[in-house]
C-alpha positions, -999 to +999 in steps of 0.1 A: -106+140-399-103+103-387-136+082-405-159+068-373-155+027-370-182+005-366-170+002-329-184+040-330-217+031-338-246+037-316-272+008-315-305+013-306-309-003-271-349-008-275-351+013-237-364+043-242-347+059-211-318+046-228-319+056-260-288+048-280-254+036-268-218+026-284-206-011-290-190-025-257-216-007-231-218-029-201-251-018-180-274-035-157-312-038-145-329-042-119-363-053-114-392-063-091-411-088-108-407-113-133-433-086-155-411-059-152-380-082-163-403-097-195-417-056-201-377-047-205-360-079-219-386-083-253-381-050-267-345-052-257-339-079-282-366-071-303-342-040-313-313-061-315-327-081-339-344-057-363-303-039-364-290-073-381-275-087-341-270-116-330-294-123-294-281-143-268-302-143-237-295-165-205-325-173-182-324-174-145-357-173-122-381-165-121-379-164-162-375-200-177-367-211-210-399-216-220-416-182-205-386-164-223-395-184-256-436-179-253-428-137-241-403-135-274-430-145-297-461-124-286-437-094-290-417-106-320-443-114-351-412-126-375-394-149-341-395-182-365-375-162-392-349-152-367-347-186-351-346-201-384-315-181-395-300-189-360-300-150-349-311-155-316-308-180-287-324-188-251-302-209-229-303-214-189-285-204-160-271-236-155-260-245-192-240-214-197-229-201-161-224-237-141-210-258-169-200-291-148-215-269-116-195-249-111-187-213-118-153-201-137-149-165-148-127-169-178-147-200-192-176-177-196-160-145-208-147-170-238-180-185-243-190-147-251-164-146-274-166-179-297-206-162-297-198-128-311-169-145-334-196-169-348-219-139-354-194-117-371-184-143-392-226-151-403-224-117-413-244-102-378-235-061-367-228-076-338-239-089-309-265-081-276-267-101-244-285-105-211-276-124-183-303-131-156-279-129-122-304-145-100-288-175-098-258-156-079-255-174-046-234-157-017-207-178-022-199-170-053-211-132-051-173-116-048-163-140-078-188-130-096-187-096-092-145-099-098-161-112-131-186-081-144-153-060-138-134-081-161-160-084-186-157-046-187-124-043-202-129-078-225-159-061-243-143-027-241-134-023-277-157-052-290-189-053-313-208-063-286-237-049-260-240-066-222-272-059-204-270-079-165-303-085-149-306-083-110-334-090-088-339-062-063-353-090-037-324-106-032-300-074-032-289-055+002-278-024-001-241-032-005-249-055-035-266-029-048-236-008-047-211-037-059-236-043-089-237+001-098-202-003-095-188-023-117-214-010-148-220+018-168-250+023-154-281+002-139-316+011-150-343+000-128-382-007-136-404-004-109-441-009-114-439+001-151-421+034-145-380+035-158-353+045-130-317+053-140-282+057-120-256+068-136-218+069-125-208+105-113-178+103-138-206+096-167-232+120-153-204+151-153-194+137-191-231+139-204-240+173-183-211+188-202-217+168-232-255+181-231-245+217-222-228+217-254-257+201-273-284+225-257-260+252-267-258+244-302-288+231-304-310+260-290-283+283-316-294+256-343-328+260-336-331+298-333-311+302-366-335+275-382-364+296-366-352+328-385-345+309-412-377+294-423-397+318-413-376+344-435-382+318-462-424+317-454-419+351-457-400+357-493-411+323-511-433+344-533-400+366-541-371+350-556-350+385-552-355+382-519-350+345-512-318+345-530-303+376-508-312+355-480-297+323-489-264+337-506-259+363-479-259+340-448-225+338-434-235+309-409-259+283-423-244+264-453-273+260-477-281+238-514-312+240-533-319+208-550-343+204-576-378+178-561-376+151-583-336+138-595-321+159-563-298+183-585-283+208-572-294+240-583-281+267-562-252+264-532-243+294-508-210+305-501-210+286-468-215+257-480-188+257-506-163+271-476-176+241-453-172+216-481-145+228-498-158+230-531-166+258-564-200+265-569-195+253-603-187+215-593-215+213-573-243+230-594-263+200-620-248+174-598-264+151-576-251+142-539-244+104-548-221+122-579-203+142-553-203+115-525-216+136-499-232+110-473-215+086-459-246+070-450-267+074-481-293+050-467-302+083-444-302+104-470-331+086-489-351+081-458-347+117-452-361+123-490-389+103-486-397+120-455-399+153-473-422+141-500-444+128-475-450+162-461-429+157-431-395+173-427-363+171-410-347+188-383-312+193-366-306+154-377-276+140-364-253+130-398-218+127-417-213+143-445-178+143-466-159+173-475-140+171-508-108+163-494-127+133-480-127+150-444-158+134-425-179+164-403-201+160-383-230+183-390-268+190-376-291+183-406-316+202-416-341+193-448-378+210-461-398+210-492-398+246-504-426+257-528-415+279-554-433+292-590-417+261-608-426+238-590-414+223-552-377+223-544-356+207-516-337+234-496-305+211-473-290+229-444-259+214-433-249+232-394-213+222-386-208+204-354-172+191-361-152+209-334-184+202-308-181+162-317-141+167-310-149+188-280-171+162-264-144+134-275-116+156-261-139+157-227-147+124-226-108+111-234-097+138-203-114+118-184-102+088-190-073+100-187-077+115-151-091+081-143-058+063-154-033+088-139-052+090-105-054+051-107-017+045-116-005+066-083+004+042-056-011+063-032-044+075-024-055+105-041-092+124-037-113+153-038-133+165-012-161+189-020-166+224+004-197+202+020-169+176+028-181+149-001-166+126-023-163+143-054-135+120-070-108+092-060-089+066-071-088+028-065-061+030-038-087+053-018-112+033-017-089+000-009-074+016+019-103+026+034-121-008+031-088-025+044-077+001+077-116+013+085-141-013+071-159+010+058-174+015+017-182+050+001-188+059-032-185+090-051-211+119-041-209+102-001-201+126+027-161+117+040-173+116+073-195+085+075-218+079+105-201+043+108-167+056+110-149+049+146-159+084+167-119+093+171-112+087+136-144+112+128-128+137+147-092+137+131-107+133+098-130+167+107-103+187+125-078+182+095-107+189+067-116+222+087-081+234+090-077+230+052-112+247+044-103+275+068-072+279+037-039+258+056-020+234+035-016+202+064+006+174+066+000+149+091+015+117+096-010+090+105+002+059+122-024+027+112-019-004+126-023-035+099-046-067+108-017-085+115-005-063+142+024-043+124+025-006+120+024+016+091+030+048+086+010+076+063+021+111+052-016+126+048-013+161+027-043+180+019-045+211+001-070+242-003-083+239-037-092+275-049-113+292-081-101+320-106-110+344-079-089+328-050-119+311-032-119+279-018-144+253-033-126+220-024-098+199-008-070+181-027-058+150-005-031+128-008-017+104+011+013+084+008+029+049+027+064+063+046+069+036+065+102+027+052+113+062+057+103+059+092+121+030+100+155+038+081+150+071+106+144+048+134+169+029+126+195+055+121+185+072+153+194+034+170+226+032+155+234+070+163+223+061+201+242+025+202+271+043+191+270+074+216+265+044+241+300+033+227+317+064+230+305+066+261+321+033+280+349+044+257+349+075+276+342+055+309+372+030+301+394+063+296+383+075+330+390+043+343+420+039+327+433+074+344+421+064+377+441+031+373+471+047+364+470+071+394+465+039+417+494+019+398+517+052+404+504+050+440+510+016+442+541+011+424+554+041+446+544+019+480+542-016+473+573-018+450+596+007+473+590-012+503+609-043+493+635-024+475+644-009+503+643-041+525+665-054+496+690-030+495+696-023+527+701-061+535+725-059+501+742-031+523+742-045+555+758-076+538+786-065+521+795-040+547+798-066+578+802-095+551+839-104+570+821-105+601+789-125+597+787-164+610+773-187+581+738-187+598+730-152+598+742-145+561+718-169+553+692-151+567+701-122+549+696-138+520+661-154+529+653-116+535+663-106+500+650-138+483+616-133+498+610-098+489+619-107+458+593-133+453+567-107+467+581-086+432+575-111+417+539-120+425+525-084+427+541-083+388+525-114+378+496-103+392+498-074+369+504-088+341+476-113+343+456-082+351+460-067+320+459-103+302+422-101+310+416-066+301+426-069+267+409-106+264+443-124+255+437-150+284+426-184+267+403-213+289+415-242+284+391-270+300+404-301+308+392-330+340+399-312+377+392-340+404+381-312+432+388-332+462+424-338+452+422-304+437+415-284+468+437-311+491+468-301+470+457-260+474+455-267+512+493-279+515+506-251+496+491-223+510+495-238+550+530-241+540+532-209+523+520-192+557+544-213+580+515-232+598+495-195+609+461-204+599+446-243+595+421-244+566+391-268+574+376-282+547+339-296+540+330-316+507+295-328+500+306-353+481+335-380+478+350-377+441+337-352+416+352-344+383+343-304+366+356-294+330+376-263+337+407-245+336+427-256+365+453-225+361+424-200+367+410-227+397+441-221+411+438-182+408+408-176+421+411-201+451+445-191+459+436-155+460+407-163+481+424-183+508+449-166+512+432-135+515+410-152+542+444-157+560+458-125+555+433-106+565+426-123+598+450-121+622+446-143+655+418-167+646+438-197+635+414-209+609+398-204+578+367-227+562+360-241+528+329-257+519+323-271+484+285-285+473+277-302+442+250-284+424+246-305+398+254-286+370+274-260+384+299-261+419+296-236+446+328-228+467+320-209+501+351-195+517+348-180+551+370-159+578+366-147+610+390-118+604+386-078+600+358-076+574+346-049+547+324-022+550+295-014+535+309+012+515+341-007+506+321-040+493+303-019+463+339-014+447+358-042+463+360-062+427+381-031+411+417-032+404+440-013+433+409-006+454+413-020+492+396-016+526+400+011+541+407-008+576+437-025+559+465-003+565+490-018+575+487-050+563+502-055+529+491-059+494+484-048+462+440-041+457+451-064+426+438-096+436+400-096+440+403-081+405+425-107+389+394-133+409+366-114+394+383-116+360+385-154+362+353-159+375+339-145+346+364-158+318+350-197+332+312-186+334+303-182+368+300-158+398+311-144+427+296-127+457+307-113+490+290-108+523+309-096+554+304-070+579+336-052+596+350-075+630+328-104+625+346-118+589+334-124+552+325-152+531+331-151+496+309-175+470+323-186+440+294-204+413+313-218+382+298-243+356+309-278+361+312-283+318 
């Protein structure tokens, strides 16, 4: 078995609700009055001091220096000694916590340790400490209290004991808390009468811990009971005594003689226990076999006995022979006997309770690390819907999302909680007391306006017989789960919305192939029949036909031919724009000579039918554009106009300056569109349906609309059937 360290040892704290604790105890106190603080702090370090520690205590009001000095030596009778040899000092507030005024953590947690260091090295156990806290203003209360939870884990495994002072005047209720927190434990003395909270985690530990001890001890005791009063009972009768103490099978037993403390009889148990023969223990003395490890105790316990006192169920290590330390409940009494007193040692083994308690006391620990290492927020919930246990993540996420501070042994539902959060929070805590495992996604919105997303599970948790005594609840952060899901379903939708114009474009496509069948079947048969039977007419009569009329002929032929020609031009500049393999190319268009030039071609074109008026609200204006798709779009238009009103003579153009942009209105008195045509009149191969008749393609609107958008701008159409149409063209001037 692994020999106890020093860092093991429990120090006498001077507070008797207190009692003993371990090196590297961090607790606090609270008190009402500057007697109460004085009634606690003396015998405090009046302990310390007596154990061989080092005192270091730091004033704050109401205590000063000098009432700390005057209390210490009306309690103390040898204070000069001890501040002779330097084992105790009395500094303020201001010299140790606000060095240069102000406050820094890791300043101080050194200054604790060059302290201790010093005191090891002068040979000092180690070392105690109080810090008054009343000096704590507001500003500095989250610091500081950032700064007990760090001293925690600096002293954790150091010769050193931390008692912080607190007055309750200037505590609410939530420093109250922050202070419990981050101790052990806080005591509190309150009109002379001692007050303790402990940590749930602690008070769990020591109600096992002391179930064990009442256990043994209560077995201890009744066995001691029997024992001794057996002994009353047979110390006249040495047959009888010595059945008693050979035969006992539980309680290891040594007879030693009063005055040199040989060992004169041993029982089997304790040989077993110890491991040794009765004959190497028999004439020897315990320092001879090295029994104690403490042999200081052992004396005191002596001189005990010979005083008339005794000893019982004593707390000690004793060494085996294999050097094994155990842990054993001590018993010692003076036993009268015919030659003369004796010293009968019982020795109750308390090994595997010690190892039990470390065992419980290192599970949780560990539970502590493992629920605090999760990421996620973990916690128990009791039947009566309280905290029983959680982790840190709990209690930040609830302080962060709700505002709102529990602690362990607080109900879950809090009065302050927001009344629609009180009811999901009781709905899913009743479904999984009524025995259903629930998983609920909660959707929290940050302080900065984003959303996450929480997978909440909780979980029956049941006894050996299948009854429910508790919830197990975890939740977990899926909000990146939930937006790669998001996400996937966006892309899945984008792309349906693909295959969808793909679809669309298909139809289209089949539509505009029907059309191009039709039209190819009309349009193009029309002049190839014109063409070949002039070709026919011509070479039949060719002998017979004067110079003039030949030529006409060939006029015919030539100008169905150049209607081929356009309506496959148009085509192809058609599909050009479908399959975005036009180019702009922007250069300087002066419009007035622009639209001048446009005029005197298309008149010309149409043998004088029509006269196009003009109207410019300007003299000279220059536009960056592409001239070829100018000419495009405003020959289609115009001529259009033309065509498609026969018997009024003219056709009007107006052109405004817009600043940056140029708006072209083009205007007919001629047949018109319909309602129903004008919502489709843009597509390729669609036309009116009150132009038959009259030739043409359904191409050319399309090829317009095409350009109009390749340069930038807009068109629009208004027109109602017998009274015209106007058609507005809106292109960028850059």
């Amino acid at each position: 078995m692994k020999i106890p360290s020093k860092e093991n040892e429990l120090r006498f704290t001077g507070i008797d609700i207190i009692g003993n604790i371990p090196w590297g105890t961090h607790f606090c106190n609270f008190f009402y009055s500057k007697q109460d603080l004085l009634a606690t702090l003396v015998p405090y370090f009046k302990a310390g001091l007596e154990n061989n520690e080092f005192c270091l205590w730091i004033t704050s009001d109401p205590v000063s220096v000098e009432d700390a000095m005057a209390s210490l030596r009306n309690g103390i009778p040898l204070l000069d000694q001890y501040l002779t040899s330097n084992a105790i000092e009395v500094s303020s507030h201001a010299d140790w916590y606000l060095k240069d005024g102000l406050f820094n953590p890791k300043r101080v947690i050194d200054g604790w340790n060059e302290k201790l260091n010093d005191a090891l090295v002068r040979g000092h156990e180690g070392m105690r400490v109080n810090g008054n806290e009343a000096w704590v203003e507001r500003q500095v209360w989250k610091d500081f209290i950032e700064y007990e939870r760090e001293l925690n884990n600096s002293i954790l495994d150091k010769r050193m004991i931390v008692m912080c002072t607190y007055p309750l005047d200037k505590c609410n209720g939530a420093d109250v808390l922050d202070v419990a927190h981050v101790h052990e434990m806080a005591v509190a003395m309150r009109s002379g009468e001692w007050e303790i909270v402990e940590k749930p985690q602690l008070k769990r530990s020591k109600a096992e811990i002391n179930k064990l001890k009442d256990q043994v001890e209560k077995l201890a005791e009744a066995r001691n009971t029997q024992l001794i009063q057996a002994l009353q009972e047979v110390k006249l009768s040495a047959e009888r005594f010595s059945r008693l103490f050979h035969l006992n099978p539980f309680l290891p037993m040594v007879l030693s003689e009063w005055d040199d403390g040989r060992y004169i009889e041993v029982n089997a148990s304790f040989t077993d226990l110890f491991g040794f023969t009765p004959g190497e223990v028999i004439g020897k003395t315990s320092r001879e076999l090295d029994f104690w490890v403490d042999l200081a105790q052992r004396d005191a316990f002596l001189a005990n006995i010979k005083e008339g006192g005794m000893v019982k169920n004593a707390e000690v290590e004793l060494k085996a022979k294999n050097g094994t330390i155990l842990d054993v409940r001590f018993s010692m009494i003076a036993l009268p006997m015919n030659d003369g007193p004796k010293v009968l040692s019982m020795a109750l083994d308390c090994t595997e309770q010690k190892a039990a308690e470390k065992m419980l006391s290192e599970s949780e620990q560990n539970l502590d690390v493992l629920i605090n290492s999760s990421p996620g927020e973990i916690w128990l919930a009791s039947k009566d819907l309280k905290l029983v246990k959680a982790n840190k993540a709990f209690f930040k996420s609830l302080k962060k999302f709700i505002g709102a501070e529990i602690t362990e042994g607080d109900t879950l539902i809090a009065p302050g909680f927001p009344e629609e959060i009180k009811e999901l929070w009781e709905r899913l805590y009743r479904q999984a007391l009524m025995g259903e495992n629930i998983v609920h996604i909660n959707r929290v919105e940050e302080p900065d306006g984003s959303e996450i997303y929480l997978e909440v599970r909780l979980n029956p948790v049941r006894s050996e017989d299948n009854a429910i005594i508790g919830i197990g609840c975890f939740s977990n952060d899926i909000t990146e789960l939930i937006q790669f899901r998001k996400s996937l379903e966006l892309k899945v939708s984008l792309r349906t919305q693909e295959l969808q114009k793909a679809l669309e474009k298909e139809k289209e496509l089949t539509i505009w192939k029907a059309r191009f069948a039709s039209m190819v079947s009309h349009e193009f048969r029309m002049p190839l029949a014109t063409i070949k039977n002039t070709a026919n007419y011509v070479r039949k009569y060719k002998n017979r036909l004067a110079p003039e009329s030949l030529g006409n002929k060939i006029g015919i032929v030539l100008e169905q031919v150049d209607l081929m020609t356009r309506m496959m031009g148009d085509l192809l500049v058609l599909g050009s724009a479908d399959e975005n393999k036009i180019a702009v190319v922007k250069r300087k268009v002066e419009i007035r000579s622009f639209f001048e030039s446009l005029k005197k071609d298309i008149e010309e074109i149409n043998n004088g039918s029509h006269t196009i008026v003009f109207q410019f609200g300007f003299e000279h204006k220059h536009i960056d554009a592409d001239d070829d798709l100018l000419r495009n779009i405003f020959v289609n238009l115009m001529s259009n106009a033309i065509k498609f009103s026969p018997g009024t003579p003219r056709v009007w153009v107006h052109v405004h300056d817009l600043g940056e942009n140029l708006r072209v209105e083009i205007k007919d008195k001629g047949i018109g569109i319909s309602e129903e045509d004008l919502t489709k009149i843009f597509e390729p191969f669609e036309r009116g349906k009150n132009t038959k008749g009259i030739q043409g393609t359904g191409l050319g609107l399309s090829i317009v609309k095409k350009a109009v958008d390749l340069m930038g701008g807009t068109i629009d159409v208004s027109s109602k059937p017998g009274e015209g149409s106007v058609f507005t063209v809106t292109i960028p001037v850059k």
